[in-house]
N, CA and C of each residue as an Amber inpcrd file, in Angstrom:
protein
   315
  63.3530000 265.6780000  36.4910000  63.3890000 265.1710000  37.8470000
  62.4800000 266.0140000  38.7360000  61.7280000 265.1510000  39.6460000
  60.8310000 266.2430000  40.4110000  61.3030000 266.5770000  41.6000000
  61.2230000 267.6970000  42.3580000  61.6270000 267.8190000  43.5670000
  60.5610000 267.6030000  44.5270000  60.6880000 266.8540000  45.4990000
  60.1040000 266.6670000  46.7650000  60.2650000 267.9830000  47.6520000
  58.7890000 268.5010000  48.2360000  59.3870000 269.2000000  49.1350000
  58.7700000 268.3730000  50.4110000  59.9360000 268.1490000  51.4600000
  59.7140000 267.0280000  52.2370000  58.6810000 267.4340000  53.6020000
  58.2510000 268.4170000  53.8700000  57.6900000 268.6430000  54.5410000
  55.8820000 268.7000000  54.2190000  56.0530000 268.7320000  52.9120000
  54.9670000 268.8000000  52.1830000  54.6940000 267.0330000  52.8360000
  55.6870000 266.2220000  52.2910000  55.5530000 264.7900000  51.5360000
  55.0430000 264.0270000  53.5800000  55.4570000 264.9170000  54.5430000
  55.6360000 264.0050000  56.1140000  54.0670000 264.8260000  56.0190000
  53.6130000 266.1310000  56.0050000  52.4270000 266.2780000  56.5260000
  51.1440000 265.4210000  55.5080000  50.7940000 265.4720000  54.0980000
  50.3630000 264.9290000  53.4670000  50.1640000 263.2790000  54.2100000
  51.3520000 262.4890000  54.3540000  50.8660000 261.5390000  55.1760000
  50.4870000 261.3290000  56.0800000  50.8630000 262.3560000  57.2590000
  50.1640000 262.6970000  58.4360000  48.8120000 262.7220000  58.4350000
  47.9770000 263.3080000  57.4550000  46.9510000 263.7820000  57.3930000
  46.0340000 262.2970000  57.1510000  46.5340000 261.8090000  56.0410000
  46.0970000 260.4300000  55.3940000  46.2140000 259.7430000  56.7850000
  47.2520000 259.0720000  57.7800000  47.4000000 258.5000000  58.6580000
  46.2900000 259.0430000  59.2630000  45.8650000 259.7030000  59.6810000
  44.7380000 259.7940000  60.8680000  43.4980000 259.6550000  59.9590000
  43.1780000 260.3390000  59.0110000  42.0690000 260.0810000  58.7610000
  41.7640000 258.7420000  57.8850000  42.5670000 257.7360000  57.7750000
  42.3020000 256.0420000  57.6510000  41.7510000 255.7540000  59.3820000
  41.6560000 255.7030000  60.2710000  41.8870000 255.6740000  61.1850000
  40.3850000 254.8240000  61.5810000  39.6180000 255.6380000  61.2150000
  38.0090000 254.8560000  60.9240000  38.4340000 253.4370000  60.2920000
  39.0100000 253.3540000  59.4710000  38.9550000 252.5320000  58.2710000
  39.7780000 251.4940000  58.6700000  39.4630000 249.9940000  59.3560000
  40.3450000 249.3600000  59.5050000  41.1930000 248.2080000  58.4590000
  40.5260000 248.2850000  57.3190000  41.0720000 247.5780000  56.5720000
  42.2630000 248.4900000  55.9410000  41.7410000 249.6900000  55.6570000
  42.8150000 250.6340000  54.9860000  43.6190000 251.0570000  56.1400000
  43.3160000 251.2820000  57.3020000  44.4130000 251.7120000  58.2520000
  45.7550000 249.8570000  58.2040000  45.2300000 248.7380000  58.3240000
  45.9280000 247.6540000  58.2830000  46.8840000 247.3620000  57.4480000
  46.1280000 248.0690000  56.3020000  47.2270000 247.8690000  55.0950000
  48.2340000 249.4650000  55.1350000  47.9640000 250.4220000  55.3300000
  48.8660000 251.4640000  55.8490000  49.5000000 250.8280000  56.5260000
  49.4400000 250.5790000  57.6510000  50.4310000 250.3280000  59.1020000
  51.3540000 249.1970000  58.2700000  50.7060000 248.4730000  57.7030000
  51.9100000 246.9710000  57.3360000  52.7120000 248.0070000  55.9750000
  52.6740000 248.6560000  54.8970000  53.0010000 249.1420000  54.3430000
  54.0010000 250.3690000  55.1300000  54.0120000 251.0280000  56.1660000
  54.9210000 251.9140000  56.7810000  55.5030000 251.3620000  57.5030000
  55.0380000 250.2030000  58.0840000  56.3150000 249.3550000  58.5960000
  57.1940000 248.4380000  58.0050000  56.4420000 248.4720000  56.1780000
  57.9290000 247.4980000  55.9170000  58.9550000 248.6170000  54.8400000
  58.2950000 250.3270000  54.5900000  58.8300000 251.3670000  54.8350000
  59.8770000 251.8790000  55.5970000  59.2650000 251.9410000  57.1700000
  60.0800000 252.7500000  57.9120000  60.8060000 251.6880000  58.6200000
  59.8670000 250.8690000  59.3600000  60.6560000 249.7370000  60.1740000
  59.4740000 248.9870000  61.4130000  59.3500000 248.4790000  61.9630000
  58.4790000 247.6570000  62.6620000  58.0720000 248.7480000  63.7820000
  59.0800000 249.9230000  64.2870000  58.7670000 250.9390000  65.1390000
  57.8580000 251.5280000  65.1290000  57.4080000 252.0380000  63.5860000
  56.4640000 252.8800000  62.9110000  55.3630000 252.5140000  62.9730000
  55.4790000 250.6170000  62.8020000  54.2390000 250.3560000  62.1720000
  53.2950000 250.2440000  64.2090000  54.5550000 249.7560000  64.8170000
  53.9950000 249.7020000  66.3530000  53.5150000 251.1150000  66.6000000
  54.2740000 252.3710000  66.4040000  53.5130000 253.4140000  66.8360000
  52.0730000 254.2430000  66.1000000  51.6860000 253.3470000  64.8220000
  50.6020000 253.9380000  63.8700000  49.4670000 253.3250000  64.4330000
  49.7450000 251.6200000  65.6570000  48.9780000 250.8720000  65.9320000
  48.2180000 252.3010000  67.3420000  49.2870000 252.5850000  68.3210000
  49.4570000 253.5890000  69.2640000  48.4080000 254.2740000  68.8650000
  48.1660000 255.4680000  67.7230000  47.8720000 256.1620000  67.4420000
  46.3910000 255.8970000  66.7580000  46.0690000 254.6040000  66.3860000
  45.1100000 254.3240000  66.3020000  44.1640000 253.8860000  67.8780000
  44.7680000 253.4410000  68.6090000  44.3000000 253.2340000  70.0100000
  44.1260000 254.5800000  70.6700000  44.5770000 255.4520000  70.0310000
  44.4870000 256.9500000  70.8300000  43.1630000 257.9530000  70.0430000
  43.2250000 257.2960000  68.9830000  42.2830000 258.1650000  67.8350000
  40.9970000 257.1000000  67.8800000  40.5880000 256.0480000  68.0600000
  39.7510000 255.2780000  67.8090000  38.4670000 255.6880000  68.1700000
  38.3970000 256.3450000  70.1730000  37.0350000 256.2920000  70.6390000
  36.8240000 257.9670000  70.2730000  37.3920000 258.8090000  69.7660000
  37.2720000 260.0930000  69.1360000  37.0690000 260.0840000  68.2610000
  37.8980000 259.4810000  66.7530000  37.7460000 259.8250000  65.6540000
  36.6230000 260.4140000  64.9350000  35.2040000 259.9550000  65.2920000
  34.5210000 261.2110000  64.3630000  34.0090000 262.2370000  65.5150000
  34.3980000 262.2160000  66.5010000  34.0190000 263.6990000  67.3480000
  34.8130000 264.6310000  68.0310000  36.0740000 264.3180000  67.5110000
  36.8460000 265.3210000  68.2350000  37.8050000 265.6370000  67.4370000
  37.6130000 266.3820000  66.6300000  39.0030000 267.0280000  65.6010000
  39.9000000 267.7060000  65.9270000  39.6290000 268.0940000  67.2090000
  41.0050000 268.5570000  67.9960000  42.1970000 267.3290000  67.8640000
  41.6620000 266.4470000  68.6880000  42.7090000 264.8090000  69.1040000
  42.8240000 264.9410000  67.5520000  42.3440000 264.9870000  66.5370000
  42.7320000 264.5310000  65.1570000  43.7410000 265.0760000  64.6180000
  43.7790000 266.6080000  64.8890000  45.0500000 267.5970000  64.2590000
  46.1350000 267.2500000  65.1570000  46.0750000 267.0690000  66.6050000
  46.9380000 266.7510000  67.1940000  48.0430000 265.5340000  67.0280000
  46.9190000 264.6060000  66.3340000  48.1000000 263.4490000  66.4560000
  48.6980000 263.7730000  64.6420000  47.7210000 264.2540000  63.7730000
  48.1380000 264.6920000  62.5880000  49.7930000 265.2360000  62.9500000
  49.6360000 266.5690000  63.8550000  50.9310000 267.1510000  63.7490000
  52.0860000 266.3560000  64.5740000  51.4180000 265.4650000  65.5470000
  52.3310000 264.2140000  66.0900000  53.6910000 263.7640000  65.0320000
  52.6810000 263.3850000  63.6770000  53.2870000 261.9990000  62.9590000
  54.0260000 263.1830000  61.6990000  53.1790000 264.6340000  61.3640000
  54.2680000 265.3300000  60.6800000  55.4610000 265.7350000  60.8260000
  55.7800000 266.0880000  62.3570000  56.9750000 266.3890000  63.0010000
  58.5460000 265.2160000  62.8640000  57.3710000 263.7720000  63.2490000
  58.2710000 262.1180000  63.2530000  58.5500000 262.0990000  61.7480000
  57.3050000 262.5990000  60.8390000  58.0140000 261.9080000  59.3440000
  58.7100000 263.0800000  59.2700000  59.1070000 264.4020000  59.0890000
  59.8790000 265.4620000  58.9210000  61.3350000 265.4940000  59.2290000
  61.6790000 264.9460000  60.6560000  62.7820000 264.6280000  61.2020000
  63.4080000 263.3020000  60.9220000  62.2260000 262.0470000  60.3890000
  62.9750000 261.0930000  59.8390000  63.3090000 261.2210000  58.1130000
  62.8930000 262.4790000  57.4800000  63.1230000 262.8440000  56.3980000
  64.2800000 263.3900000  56.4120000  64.5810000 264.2830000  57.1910000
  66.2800000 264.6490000  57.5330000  66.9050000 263.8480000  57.3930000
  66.6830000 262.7590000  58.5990000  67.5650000 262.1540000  58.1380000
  67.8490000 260.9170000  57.3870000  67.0780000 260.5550000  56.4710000
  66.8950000 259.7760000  55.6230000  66.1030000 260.4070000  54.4090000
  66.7070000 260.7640000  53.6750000  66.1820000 261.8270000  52.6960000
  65.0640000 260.7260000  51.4650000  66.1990000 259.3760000  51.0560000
  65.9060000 258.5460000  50.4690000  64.3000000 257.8750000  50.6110000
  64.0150000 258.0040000  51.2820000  62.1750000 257.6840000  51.4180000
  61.5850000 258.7190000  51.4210000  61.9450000 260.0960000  50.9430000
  60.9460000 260.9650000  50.4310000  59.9460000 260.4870000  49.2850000
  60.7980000 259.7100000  48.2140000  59.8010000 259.2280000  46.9000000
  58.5530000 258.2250000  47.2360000  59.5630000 256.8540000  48.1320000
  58.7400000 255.8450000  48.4490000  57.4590000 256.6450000  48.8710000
  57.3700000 257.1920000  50.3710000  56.6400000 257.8130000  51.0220000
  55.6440000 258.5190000  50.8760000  56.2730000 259.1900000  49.6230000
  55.2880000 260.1560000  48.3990000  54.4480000 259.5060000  47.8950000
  55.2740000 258.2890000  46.7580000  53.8990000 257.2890000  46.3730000
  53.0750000 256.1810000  47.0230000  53.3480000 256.1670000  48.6420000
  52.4730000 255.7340000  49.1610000  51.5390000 256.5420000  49.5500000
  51.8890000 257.3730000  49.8560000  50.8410000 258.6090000  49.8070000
  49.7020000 258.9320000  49.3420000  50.3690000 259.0110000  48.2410000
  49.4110000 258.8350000  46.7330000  48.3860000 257.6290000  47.2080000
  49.1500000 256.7130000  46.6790000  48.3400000 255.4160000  46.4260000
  47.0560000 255.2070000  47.8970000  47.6860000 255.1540000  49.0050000
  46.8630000 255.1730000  50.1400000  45.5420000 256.6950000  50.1500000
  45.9800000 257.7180000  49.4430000  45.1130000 258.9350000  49.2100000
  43.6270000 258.0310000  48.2260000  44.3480000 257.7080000  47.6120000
  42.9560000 256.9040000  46.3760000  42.4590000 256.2200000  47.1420000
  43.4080000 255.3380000  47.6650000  42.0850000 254.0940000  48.3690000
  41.6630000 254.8920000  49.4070000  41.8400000 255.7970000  50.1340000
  41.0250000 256.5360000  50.7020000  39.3340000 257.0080000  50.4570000
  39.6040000 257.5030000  48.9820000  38.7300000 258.2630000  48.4700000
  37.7090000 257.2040000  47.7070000  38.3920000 256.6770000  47.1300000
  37.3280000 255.3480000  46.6610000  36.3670000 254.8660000  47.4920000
  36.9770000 254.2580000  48.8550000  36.0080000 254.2330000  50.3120000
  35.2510000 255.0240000  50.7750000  35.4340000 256.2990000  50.2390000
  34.7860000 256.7830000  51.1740000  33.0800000 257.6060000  50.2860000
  34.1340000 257.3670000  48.9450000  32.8270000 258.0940000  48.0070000
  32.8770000 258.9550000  47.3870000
């Protein structure tokens, strides 16, 4: 059995979440994938966060870590308390990490 360490598993997606952010086909399919994850809240606030990251994203890596540590803090505390989507979360992770990388080269 593997252990999750869950703080690992909220920043890892954090990270992925912003930097799809360019990417609107892969950010679309993230957002619909964490909202039928977390719940329609999530997927409304990943939309947020893309409207906040959009006219920055490749020039300001400040706004980038910022909203990074935004969404690690939200998945961390919804890992508390919902421990049970550590795995899901993980292998979306994953899976959204590849199609990342495939795109990008």
């Amino acid at each position: 059995m593997q252990v999750l360490h869950h703080p690992r598993v909220a920043w890892d997606m954090a990270r992925l979440i912003v930097s799809a952010v360019p990417d609107d086909r892969l950010f679309d399919w993230l957002c619909t994938e964490v909202g039928a994850l977390l719940g329609p809240e999530h997927e409304r606030s990943l939309q947020d966060t893309r409207r906040r990251l959009r006219p920055w994203a490749r020039t300001t890596p400040e706004a980038a870590a910022v909203e990074a540590g935004r969404w690690r803090v939200r998945l961390e505390d919804l890992l508390r308390t919902r421990p049970e989507i550590a795995e899901p979360l993980r292998s979306l992770s994953v899976i959204a990490s590849g199609l990342y990388r495939n795109r990008i080269g």
